[in-house]
SETORMI-659899 format. One record per residue (C-alpha): residue number from 1; residue in one letter; x, y, z. Coordinates in steps of 0.1 Angstrom, whole numbers, plus 5000, padded with zeros to 4 digits. Example, Ala and Ser with C-alpha at 12.3 -4.5 7.8 and 13.67 -1.06 7.14 Angstrom:
% SETORMI-659899
- num/residuo/east/north/up
- 1/A/5123/4955/5078;
- 2/S/5137/4989/5071;
***
This chain:
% SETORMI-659899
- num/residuo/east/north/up
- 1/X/5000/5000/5000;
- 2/X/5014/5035/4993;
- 3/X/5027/5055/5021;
- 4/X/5017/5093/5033;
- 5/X/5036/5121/5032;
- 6/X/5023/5131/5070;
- 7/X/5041/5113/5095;
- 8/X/5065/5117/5128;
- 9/X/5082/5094/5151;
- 10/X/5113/5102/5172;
- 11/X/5140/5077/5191;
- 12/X/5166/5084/5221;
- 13/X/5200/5062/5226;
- 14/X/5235/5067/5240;
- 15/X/5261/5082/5221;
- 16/X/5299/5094/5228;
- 17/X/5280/5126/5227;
- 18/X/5254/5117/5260;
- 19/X/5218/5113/5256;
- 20/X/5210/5120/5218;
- 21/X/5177/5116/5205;
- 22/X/5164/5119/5170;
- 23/X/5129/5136/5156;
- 24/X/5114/5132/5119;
- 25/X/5083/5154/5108;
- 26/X/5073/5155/5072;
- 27/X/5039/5173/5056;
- 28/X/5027/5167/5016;
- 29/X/5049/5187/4993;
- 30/X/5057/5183/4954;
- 31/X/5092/5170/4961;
- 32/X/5117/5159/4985;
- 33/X/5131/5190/5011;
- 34/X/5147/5180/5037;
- 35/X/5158/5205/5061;
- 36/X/5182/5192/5089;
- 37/X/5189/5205/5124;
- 38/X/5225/5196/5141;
- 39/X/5246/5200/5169;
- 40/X/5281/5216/5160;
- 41/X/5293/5176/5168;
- 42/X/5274/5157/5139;
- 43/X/5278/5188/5110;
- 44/X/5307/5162/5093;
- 45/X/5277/5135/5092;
- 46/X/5255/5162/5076;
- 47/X/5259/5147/5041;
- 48/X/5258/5109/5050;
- 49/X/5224/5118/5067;
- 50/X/5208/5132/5040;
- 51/X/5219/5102/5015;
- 52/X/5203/5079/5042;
- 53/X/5169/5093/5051;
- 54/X/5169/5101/5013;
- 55/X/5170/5068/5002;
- 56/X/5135/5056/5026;
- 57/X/5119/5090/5023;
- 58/X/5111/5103/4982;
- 59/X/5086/5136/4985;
- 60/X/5073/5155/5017;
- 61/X/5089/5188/5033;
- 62/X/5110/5171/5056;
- 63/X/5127/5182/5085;
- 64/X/5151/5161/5109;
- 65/X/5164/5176/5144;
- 66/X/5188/5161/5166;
- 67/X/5194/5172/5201;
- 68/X/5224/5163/5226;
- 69/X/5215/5164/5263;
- 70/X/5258/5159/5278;
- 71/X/5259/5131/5302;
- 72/X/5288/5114/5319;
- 73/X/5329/5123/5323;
- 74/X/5334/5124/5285;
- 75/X/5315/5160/5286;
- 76/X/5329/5169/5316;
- 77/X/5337/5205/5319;
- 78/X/5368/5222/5311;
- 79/X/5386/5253/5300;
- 80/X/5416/5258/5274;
- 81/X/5443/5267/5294;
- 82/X/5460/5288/5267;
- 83/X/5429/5304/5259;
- 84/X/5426/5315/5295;
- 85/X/5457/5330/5300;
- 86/X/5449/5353/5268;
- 87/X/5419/5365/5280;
- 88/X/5436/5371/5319;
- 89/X/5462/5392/5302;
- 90/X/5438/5413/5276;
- 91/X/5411/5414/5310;
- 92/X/5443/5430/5335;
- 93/X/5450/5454/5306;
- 94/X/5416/5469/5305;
- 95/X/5413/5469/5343;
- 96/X/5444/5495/5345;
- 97/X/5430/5514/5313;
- 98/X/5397/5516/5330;
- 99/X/5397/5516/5368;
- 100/X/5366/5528/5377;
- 101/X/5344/5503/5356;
- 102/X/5334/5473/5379;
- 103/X/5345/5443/5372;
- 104/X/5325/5416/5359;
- 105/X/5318/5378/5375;
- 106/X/5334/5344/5370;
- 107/X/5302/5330/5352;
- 108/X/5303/5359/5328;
- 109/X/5338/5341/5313;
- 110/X/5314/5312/5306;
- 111/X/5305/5335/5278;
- 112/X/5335/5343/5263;
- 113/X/5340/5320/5228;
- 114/X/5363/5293/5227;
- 115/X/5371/5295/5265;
- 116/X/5360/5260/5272;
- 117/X/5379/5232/5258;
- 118/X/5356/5200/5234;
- 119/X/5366/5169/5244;
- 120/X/5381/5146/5214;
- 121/X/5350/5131/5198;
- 122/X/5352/5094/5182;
- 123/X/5339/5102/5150;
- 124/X/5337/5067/5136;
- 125/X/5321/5055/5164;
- 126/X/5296/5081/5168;
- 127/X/5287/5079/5131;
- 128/X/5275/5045/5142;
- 129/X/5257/5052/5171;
- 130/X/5237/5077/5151;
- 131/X/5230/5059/5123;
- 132/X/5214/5026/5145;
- 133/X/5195/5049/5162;
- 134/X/5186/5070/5127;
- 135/X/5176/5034/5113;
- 136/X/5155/5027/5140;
- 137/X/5136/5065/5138;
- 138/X/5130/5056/5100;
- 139/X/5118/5022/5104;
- 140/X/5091/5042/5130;
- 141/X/5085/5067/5107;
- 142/X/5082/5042/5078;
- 143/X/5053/5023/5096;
- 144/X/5041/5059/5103;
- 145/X/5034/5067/5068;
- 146/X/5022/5032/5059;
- 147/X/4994/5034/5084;
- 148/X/4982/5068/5076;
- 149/X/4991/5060/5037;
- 150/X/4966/5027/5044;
- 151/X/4937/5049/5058;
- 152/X/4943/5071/5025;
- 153/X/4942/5043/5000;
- 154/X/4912/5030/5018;
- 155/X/4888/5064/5014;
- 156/X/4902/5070/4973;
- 157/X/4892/5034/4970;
- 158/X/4857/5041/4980;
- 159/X/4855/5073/4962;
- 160/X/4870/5048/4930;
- 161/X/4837/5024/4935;
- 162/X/4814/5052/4936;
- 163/X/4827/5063/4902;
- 164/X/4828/5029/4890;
- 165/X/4793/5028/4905;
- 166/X/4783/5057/4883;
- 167/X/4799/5045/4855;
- 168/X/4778/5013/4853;
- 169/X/4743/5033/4859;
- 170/X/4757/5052/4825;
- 171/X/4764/5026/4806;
- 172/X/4726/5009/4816;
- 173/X/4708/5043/4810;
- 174/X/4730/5046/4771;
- 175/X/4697/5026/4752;
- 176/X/4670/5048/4773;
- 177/X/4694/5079/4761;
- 178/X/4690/5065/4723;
- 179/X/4653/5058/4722;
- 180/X/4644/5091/4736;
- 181/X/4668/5105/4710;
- 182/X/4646/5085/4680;
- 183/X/4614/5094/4695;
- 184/X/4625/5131/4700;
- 185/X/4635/5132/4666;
- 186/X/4606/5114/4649;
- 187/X/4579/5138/4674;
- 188/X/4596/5168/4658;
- 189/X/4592/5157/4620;
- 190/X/4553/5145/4634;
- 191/X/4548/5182/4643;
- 192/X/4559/5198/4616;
- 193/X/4536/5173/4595;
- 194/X/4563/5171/4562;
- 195/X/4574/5143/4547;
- 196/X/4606/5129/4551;
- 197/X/4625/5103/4530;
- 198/X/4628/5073/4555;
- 199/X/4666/5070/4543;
- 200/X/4674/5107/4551;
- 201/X/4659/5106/4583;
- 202/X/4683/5077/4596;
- 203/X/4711/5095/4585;
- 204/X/4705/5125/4604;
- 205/X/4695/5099/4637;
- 206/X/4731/5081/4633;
- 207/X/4746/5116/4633;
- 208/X/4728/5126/4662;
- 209/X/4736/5095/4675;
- 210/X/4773/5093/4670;
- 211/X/4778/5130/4685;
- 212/X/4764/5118/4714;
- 213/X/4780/5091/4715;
- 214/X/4799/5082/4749;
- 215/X/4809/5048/4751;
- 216/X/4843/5052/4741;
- 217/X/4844/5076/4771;
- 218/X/4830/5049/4796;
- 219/X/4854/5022/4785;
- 220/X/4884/5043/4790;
- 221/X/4872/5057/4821;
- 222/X/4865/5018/4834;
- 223/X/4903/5012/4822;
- 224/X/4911/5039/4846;
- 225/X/4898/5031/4873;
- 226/X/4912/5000/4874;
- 227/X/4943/5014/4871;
- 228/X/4940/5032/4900;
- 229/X/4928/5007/4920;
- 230/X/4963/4987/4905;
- 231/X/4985/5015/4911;
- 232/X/4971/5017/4945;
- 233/X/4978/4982/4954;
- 234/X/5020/4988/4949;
- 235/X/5044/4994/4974;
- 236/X/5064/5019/4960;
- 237/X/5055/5061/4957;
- 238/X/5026/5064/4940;
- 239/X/5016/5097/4939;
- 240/X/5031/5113/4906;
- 241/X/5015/5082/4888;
- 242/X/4979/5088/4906;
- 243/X/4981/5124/4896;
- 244/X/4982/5114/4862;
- 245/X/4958/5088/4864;
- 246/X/4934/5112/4878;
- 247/X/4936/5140/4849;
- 248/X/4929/5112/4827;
- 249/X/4897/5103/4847;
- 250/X/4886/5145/4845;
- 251/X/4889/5147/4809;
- 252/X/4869/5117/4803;
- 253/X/4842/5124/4826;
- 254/X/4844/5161/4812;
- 255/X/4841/5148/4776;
- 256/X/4816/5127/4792;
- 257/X/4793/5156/4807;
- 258/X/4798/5175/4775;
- 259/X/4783/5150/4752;
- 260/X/4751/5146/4776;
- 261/X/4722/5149/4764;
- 262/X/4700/5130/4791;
- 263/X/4694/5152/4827;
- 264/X/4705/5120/4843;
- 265/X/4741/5120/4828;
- 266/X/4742/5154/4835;
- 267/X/4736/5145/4870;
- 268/X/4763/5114/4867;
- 269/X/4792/5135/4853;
- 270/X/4784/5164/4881;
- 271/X/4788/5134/4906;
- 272/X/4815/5116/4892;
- 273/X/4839/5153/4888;
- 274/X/4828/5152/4928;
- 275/X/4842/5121/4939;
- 276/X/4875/5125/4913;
- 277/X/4877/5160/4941;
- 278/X/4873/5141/4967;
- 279/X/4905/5113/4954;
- 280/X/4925/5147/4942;
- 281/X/4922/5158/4978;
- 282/X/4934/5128/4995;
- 283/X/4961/5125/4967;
- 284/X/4979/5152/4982;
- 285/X/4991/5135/5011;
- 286/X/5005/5105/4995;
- 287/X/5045/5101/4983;
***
């Protein structure tokens, strides 16, 4: 079954980094953007990421945060040394060009940029800490989209048996639309009380008749819907293909409504443009 393009999950784990934990939102758009949010640590993964959730996620404005809550002696505190000294010297130089500002407090240091000294990451290992735990958020947000994607397929099916339901009534009202098309024609000539060459007359009723004419219209719109109901069935993207699919079913039942000349196939093509809405609508949401 096809998957939606609405979905979120999220996953926490160890890394060398503390407490990390992973979040995935998407909502329907035409393509794949995929907007990621990192700490400093994980910018050299940036690339790998986006190959990976790129390769389980196709279409959907996408966007993928990870957070780092430091746990445990490898984010222990600590200061350059080097970087201190620097800023003691430039900080006792000011304090004898400007004696009578007060001087500031020990947390304000905390402020000062590149004061604090990273501890030595293992890259390689935290490439593979984040990437069990990213496997795990896209398996979540995999069965995510399937079960909303499910629900989807379900309602577009209905609205696929109504059509098909409208289709059929057509097709078993096409000899009523003929008759009264004959008996219209011959009522007219009766009125007008002229004769007409027998011959002549059937001509003019097979033109009428073949400008009408809609079953070309209803078989391609039955081959259609089963194609939907086909396409529907795969489990792979489907939504470009269903887009398609469903300007196809428009202009037929357009062509359809055009060619009416019964009230109730007026009535049928007005219902059927409603429920080929109703599918567009629901389309949106699926990759």
């Amino acid at each position: 079954m096809p998957r939606s393009m609405t979905a979120y999950a999220s996953v926490e784990g160890p890394s060398e980094l503390g407490e990390i934990s992973l979040e995935i939102r998407s909502v329907n758009h035409r393509f794949l953007e995929l907007g990621l949010r990192l700490p400093e640590e994980l910018r050299p993964l940036e690339s790998k990421l986006r190959e990976r959730i790129g390769k389980r996620v196709s279409r959907g404005k996408t966007d993928f945060n990870v957070r780092v809550r430091s746990a445990g002696v490898s984010r222990r505190a600590d200061i350059d040394e080097l970087a201190a000294d620097s800023l003691a010297k430039v900080m006792a130089k000011l304090g004898e060009r400007f004696p009578t500002l007060a001087p500031g407090t020990l947390t304000d240091l905390l402020n000062q940029p590149d004061l604090m000294a990273r501890p030595e990451v293992d890259l390689e290992a935290l490439q593979g800490q984040v990437f069990v735990l990213l496997d795990q958020l896209l398996d979540q947000f995999d069965q995510s989209r399937r079960r909303e994607g499910d629900r989807l397929a379900t309602l577009m099916l209905e609205r696929v048996s109504g059509m098909d339901e409208q289709r059929q009534l057509a097709i078993s009202q096409l000899p009523e639309i003929r008759q009264g098309l004959r008996d219209k024609l011959h009522q007219r000539i009766a009125d007008l009380d002229v004769s007409v060459d027998p011959t002549r007359m059937e001509q003019e009723l097979a033109l009428l008749l073949t400008r009408s004419d809609v079953d070309e219209e209803l078989d391609r719109l039955g081959i259609h819907l089963a194609e939907v109901r086909r396409v529907l069935a795969l489990d792979e993207p489907v939504g470009r293909r269903l887009d398609f699919l469903l300007q196809e079913l428009l202009r037929e039942v357009n062509t359809f409504g055009s060619k009416s000349v019964h009230a109730g196939s007026t009535s049928l093509a007005v219902d059927m443009k409603v429920l080929v809405e109703q599918i567009r609508e629901q389309l949106q949401n699926l990759e």
